[in-house]
N, C-alpha and C positions, 0 to 999 in steps of 0.2 A: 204672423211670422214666428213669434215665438212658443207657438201651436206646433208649431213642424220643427221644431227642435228639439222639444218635448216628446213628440209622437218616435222622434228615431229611436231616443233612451228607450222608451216603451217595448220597443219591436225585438229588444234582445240583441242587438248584433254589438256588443261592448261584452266581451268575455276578458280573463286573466290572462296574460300572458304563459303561453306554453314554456315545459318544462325542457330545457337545455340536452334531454336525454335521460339514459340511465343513471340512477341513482349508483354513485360510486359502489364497490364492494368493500365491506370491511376491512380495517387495516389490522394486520397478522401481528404485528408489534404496537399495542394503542398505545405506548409510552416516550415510543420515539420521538424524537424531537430533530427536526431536519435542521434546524435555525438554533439549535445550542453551540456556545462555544467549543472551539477544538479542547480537545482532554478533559471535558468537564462532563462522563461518564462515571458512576461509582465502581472500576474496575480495580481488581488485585489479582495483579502478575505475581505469577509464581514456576519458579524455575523448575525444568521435569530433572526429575532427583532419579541417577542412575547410580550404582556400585561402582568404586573408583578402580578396582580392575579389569571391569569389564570394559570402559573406555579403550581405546585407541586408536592410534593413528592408520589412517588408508593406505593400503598397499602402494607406494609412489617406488618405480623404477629408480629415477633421477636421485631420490634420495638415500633408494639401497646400494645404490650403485656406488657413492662415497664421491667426495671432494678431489677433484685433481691435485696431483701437488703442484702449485703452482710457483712455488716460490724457491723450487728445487729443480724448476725444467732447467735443459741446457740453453734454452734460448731469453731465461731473464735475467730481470736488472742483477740477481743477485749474485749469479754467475757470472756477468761479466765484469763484474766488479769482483771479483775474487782473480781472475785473469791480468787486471791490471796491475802496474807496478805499483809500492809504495812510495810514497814521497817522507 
């Protein structure tokens, strides 16, 4: 009996287990670290540095348009408090 359990080893049918597929392709960043802590990159921000009068503000309607007077319409507080009598 223990002839014939020997005899199977013998016959070859016990190979390695096949390979899962293709071999991954190279990683384009080998440094990365998917599992590093947040912010813990050696980066230096740095501000993009324009000419101070070239700066300005975007054309906004609303703002060229100017501020209602509101505090001189005829329908506020502060006109009808001027309407009233004094005590």
């Amino acid at each position: 009996m223990a002839g014939s359990f020997l005899a199977g080893c013998a016959a070859g049918n016990i190979r390695s287990a096949p390979r899962r597929g293709p071999a991954p392709p190279p990683v384009a960043h080998a440094l990365f670290d998917p599992y590093a802590p947040y912010a813990s990159a050696p980066v230096i921000w740095k501000p993009t540095v324009a000419p101070r009068m070239q700066l300005g503000r975007p054309r906004d309607p609303v703002i060229e348009a100017g501020r209602p007077d509101y505090e001189n319409a005829p329908w506020s507080i502060n006109q009808q408090g001027k309407k009233a009598g004094t005590f």
